[in-house]
DSSP file (Angstrom, degrees, kcal/mol; ACC not computed):
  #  RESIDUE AA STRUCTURE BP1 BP2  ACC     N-H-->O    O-->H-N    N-H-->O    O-->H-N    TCO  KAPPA ALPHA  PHI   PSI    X-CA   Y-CA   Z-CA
    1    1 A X    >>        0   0    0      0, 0.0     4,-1.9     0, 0.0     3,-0.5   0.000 360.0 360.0 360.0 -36.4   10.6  -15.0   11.2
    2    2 A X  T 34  +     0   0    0      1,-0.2     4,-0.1     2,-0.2    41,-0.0  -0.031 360.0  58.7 -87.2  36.4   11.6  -15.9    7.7
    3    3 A X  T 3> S+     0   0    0     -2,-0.1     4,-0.8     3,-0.1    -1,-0.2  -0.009 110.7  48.2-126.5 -11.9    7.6  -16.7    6.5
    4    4 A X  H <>>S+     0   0    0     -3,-0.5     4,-1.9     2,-0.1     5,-1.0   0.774 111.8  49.4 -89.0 -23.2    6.8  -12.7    7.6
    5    5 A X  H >X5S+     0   0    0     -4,-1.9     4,-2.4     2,-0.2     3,-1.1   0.991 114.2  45.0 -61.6 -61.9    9.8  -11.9    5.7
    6    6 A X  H 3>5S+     0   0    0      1,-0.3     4,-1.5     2,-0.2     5,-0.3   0.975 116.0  41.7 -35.6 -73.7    8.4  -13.9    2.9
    7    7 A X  H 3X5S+     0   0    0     -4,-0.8     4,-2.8     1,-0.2    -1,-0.3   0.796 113.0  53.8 -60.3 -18.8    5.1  -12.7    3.0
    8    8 A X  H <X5S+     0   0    0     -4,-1.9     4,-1.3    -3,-1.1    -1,-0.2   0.849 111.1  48.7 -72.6 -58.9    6.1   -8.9    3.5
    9    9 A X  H  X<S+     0   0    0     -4,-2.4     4,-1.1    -5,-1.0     5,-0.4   0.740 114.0  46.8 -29.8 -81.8    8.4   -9.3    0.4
   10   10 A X  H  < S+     0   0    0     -4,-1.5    -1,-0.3     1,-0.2    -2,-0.2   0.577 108.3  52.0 -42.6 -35.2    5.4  -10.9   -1.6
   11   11 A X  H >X S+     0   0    0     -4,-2.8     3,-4.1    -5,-0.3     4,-2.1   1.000 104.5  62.3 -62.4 -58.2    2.6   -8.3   -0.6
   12   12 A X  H 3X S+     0   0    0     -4,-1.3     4,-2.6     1,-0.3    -2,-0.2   0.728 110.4  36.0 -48.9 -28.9    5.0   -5.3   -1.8
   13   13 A X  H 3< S+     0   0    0     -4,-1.1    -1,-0.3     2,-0.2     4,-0.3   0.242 111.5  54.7-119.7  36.5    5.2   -6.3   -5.1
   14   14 A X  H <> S+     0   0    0     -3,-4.1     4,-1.9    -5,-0.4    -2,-0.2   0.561 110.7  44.6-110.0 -16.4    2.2   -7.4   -5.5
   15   15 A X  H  X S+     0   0    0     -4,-2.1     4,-0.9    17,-0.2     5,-0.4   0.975 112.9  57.8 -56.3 -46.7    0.7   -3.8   -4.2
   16   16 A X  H  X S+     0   0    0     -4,-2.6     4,-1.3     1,-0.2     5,-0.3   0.832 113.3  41.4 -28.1 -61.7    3.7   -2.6   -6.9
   17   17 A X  H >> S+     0   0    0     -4,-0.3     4,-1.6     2,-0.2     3,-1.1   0.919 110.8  55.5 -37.8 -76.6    1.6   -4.9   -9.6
   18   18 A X  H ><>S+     0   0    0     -4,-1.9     3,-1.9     1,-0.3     5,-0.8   0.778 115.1  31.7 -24.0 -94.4   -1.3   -3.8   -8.5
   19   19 A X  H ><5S+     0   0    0     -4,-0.9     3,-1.7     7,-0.3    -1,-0.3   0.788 115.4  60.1 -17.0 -52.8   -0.7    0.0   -9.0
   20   20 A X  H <<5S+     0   0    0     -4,-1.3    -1,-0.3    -3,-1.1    -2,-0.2   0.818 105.3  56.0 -76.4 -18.6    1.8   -0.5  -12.3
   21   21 A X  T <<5S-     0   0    0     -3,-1.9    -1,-0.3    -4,-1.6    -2,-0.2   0.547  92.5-152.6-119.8  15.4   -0.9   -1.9  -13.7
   22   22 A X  T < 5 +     0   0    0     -3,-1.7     2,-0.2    -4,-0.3    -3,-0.2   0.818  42.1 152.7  35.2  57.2   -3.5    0.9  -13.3
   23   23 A X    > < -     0   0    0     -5,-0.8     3,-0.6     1,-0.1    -1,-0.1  -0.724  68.4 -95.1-108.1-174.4   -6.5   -2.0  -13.2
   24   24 A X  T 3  S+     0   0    0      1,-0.3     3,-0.1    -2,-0.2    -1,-0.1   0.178 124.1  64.4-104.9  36.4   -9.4   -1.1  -11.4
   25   25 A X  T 3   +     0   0    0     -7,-0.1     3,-0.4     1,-0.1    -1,-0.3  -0.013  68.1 120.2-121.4  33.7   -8.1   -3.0   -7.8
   26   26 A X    X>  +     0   0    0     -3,-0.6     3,-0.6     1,-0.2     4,-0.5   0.711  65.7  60.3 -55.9 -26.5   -5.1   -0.2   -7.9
   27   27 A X  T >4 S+     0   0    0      1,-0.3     3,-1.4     2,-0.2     4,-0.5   0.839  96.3  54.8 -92.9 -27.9   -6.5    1.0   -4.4
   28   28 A X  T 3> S+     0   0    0     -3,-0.4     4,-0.7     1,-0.3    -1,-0.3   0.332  80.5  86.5-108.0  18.8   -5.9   -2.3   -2.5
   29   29 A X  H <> S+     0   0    0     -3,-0.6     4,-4.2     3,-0.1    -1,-0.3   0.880  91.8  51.2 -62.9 -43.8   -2.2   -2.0   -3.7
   30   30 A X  H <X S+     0   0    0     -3,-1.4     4,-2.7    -4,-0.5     5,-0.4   0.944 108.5  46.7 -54.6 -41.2   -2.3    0.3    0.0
   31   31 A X  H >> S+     0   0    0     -4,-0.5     3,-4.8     1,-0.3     4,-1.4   0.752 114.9  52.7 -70.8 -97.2   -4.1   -2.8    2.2
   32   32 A X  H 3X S+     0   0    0     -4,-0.7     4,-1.4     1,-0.3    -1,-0.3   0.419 114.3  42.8  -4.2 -61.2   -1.1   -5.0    0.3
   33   33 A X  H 3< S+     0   0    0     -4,-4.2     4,-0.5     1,-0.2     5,-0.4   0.910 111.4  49.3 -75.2 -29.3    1.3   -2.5    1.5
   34   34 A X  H XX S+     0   0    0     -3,-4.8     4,-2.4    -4,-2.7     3,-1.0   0.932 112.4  50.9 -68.0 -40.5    0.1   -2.0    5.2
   35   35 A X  H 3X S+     0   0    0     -4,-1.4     4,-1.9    -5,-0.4    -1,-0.2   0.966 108.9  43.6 -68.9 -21.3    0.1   -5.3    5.7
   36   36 A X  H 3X S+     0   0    0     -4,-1.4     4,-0.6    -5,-0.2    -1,-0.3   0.310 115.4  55.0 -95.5  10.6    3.6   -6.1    4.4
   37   37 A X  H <> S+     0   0    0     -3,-1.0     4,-2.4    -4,-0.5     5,-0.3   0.673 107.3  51.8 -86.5 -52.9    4.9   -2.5    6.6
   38   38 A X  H  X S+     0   0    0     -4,-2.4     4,-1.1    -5,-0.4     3,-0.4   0.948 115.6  41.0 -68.4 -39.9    3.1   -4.3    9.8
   39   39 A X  H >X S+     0   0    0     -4,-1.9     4,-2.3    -5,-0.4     3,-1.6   0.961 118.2  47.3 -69.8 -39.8    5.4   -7.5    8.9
   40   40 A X  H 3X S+     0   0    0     -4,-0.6     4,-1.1     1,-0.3    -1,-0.3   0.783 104.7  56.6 -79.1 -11.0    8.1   -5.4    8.2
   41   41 A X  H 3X S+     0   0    0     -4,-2.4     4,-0.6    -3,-0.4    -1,-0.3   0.652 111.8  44.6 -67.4 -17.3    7.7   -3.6   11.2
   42   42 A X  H <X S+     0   0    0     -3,-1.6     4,-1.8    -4,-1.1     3,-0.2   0.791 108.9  52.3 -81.5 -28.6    8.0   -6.9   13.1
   43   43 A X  H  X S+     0   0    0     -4,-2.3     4,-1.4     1,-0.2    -2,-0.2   0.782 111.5  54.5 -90.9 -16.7   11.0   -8.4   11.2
   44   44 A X  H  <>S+     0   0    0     -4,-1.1     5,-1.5    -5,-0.2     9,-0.3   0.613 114.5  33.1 -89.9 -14.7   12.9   -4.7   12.1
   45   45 A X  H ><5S+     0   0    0     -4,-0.6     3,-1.6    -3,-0.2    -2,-0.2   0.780 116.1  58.8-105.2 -25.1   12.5   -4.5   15.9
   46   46 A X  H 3<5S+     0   0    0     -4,-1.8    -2,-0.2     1,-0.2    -3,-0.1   0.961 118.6  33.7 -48.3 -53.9   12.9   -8.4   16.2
   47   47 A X  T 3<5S-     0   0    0     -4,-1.4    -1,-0.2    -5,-0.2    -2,-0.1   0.531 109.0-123.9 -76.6  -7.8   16.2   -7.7   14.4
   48   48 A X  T < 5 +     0   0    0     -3,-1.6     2,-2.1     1,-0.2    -3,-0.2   0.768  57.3 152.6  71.1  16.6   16.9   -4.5   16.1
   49   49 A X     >< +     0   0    0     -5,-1.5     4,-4.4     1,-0.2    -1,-0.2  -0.593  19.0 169.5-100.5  65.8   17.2   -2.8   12.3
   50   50 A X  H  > S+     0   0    0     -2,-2.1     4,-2.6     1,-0.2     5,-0.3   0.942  78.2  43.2 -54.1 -48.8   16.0    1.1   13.7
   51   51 A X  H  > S+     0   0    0      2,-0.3     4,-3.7     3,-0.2     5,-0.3   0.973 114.6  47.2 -71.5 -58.8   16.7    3.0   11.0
   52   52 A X  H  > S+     0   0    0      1,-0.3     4,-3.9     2,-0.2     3,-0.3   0.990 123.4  45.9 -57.4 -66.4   14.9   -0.1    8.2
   53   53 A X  H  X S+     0   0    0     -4,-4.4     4,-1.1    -9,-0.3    -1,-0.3   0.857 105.6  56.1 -60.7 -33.3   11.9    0.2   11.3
   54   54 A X  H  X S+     0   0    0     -4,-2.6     4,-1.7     1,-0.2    -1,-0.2   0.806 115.9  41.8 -49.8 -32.6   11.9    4.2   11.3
   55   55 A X  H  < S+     0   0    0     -4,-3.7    -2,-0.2    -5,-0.3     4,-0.2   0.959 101.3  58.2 -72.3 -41.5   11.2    3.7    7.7
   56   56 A X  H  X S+     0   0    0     -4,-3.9     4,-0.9    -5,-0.3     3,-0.3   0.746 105.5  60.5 -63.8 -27.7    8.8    1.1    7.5
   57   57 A X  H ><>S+     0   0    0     -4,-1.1     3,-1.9     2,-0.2     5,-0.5   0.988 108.7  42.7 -56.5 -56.1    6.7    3.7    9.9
   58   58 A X  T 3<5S+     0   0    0     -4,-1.7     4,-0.3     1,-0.3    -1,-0.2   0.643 110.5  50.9 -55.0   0.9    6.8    6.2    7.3
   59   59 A X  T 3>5S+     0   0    0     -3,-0.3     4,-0.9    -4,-0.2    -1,-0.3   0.647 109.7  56.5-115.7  -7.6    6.1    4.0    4.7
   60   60 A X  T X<5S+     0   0    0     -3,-1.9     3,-3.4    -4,-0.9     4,-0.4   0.894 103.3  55.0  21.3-135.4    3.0    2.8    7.1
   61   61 A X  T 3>5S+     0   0    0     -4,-0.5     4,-1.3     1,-0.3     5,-0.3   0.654 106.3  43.8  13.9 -60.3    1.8    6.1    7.2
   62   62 A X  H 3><S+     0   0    0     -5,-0.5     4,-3.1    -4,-0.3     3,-0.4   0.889 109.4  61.9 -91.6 -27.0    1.5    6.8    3.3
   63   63 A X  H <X S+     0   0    0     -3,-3.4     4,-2.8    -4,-0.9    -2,-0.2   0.964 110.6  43.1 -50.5 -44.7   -0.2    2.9    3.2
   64   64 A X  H  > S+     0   0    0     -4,-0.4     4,-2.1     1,-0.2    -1,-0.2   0.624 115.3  48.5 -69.5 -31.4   -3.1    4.6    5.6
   65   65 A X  H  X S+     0   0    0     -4,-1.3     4,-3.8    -3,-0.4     5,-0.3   0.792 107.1  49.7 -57.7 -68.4   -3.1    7.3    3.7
   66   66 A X  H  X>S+     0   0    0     -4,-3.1     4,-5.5    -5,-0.3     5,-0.6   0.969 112.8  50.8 -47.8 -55.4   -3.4    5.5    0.5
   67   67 A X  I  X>S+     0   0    0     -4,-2.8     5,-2.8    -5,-0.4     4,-1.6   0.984 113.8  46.6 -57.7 -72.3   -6.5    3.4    2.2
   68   68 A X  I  <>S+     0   0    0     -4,-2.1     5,-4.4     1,-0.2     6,-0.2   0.896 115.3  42.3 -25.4 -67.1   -8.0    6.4    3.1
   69   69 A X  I  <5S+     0   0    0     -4,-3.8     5,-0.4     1,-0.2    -2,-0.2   0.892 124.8  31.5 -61.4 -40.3   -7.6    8.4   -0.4
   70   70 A X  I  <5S+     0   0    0     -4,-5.5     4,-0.3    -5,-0.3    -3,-0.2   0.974 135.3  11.2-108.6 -30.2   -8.5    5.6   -2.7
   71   71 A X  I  X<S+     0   0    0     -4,-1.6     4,-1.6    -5,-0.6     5,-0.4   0.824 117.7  42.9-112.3 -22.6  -10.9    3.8   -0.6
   72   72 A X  I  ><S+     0   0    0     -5,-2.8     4,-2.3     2,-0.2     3,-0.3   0.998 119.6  49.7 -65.2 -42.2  -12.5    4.8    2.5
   73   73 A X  H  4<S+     0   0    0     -5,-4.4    -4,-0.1    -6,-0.4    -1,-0.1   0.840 107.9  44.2 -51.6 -52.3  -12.9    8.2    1.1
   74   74 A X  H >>>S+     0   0    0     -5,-0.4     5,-1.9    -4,-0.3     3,-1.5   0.745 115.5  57.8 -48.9 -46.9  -14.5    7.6   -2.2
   75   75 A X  H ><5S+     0   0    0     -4,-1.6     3,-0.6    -3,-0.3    -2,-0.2   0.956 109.7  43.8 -48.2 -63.9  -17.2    4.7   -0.1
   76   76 A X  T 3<5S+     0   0    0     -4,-2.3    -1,-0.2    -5,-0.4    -2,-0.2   0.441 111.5  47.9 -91.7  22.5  -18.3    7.0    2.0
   77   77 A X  T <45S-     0   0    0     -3,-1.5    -1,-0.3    -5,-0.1    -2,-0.2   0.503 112.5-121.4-104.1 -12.8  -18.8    9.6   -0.6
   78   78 A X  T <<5 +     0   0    0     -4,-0.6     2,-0.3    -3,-0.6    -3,-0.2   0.783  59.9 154.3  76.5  45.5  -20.5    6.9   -2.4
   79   79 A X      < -     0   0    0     -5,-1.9    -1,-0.2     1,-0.1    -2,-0.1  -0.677  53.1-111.7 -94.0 129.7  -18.1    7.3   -5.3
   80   80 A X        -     0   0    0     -2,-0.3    -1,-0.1     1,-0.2    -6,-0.1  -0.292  35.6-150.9 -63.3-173.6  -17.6    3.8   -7.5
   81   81 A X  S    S+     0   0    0      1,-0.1     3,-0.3     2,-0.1    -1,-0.2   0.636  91.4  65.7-110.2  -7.0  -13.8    2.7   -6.7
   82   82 A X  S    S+     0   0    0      1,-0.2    -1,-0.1     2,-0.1     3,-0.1   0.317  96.4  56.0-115.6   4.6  -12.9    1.3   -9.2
   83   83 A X  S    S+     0   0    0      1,-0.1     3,-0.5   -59,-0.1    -1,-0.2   0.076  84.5  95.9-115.8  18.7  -13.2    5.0  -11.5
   84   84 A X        +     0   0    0     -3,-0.3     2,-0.4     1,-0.3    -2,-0.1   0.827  65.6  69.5 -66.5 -30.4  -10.7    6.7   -9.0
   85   85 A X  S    S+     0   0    0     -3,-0.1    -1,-0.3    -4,-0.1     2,-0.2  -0.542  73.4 155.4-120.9  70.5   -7.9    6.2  -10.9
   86   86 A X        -     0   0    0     -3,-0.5     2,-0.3    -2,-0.4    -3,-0.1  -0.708  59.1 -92.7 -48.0 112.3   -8.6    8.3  -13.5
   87   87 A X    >   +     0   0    0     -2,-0.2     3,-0.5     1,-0.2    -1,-0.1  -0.128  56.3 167.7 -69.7 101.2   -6.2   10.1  -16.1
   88   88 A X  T 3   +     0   0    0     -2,-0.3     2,-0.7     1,-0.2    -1,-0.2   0.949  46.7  86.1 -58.1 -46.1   -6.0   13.6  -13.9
   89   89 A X  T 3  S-     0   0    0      1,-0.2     2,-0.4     3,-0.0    -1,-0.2   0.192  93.7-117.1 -75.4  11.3   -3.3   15.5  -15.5
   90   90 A X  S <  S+     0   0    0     -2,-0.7    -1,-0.2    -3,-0.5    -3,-0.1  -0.164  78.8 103.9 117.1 -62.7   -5.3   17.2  -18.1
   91   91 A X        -     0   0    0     -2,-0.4    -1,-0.3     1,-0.1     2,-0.2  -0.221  66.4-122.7 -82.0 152.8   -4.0   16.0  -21.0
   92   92 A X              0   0    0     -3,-0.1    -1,-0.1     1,-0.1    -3,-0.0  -0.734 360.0 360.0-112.7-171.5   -5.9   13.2  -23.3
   93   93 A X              0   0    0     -2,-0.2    -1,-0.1    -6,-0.0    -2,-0.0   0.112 360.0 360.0-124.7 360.0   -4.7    9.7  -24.4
């Protein structure tokens, strides 16, 4: 149990990194997180921790979401990936 704990930990902040650091592997911050939800989803019914495992779905949920939005979608629009993350808001730098 404690080496999914471990590894759960270590993928979330290294998707955090990933993402803070707006380089152009920002998208696989999401895989990094789904996988460290699926661990944390194990270490939370192993432990009986419902509430920690009702969260870790939701948090599930926006990883799949994430995979979707920054890369399955953009692939199969044939969009590069690596220009996705892209200053939206308007404003320039």
């Amino acid at each position: 149990m404690q080496h999914i704990e471990m590894l759960s930990a270590g993928l979330g902040l290294l998707g955090a990194f990933l993402l803070a650091t707006k380089s152009r592997y920002a998208g696989l911050a999401f895989v990094a997180w789904f996988v460290s939800n699926l661990g944390w989803l194990i270490f939370g019914a192993r432990n009986a921790h419902w509430f920690f495992f009702a969260q870790q779905i939701g948090f599930t949920i926006t990883s799949v979401l994430g995979i979707w939005t920054w890369l399955i979608r953009p692939a199969v629009r044939g969009e590069p990936l690596d220009s996705f993350y892209e200053d939206r808001s308007g404003a320039s730098e």
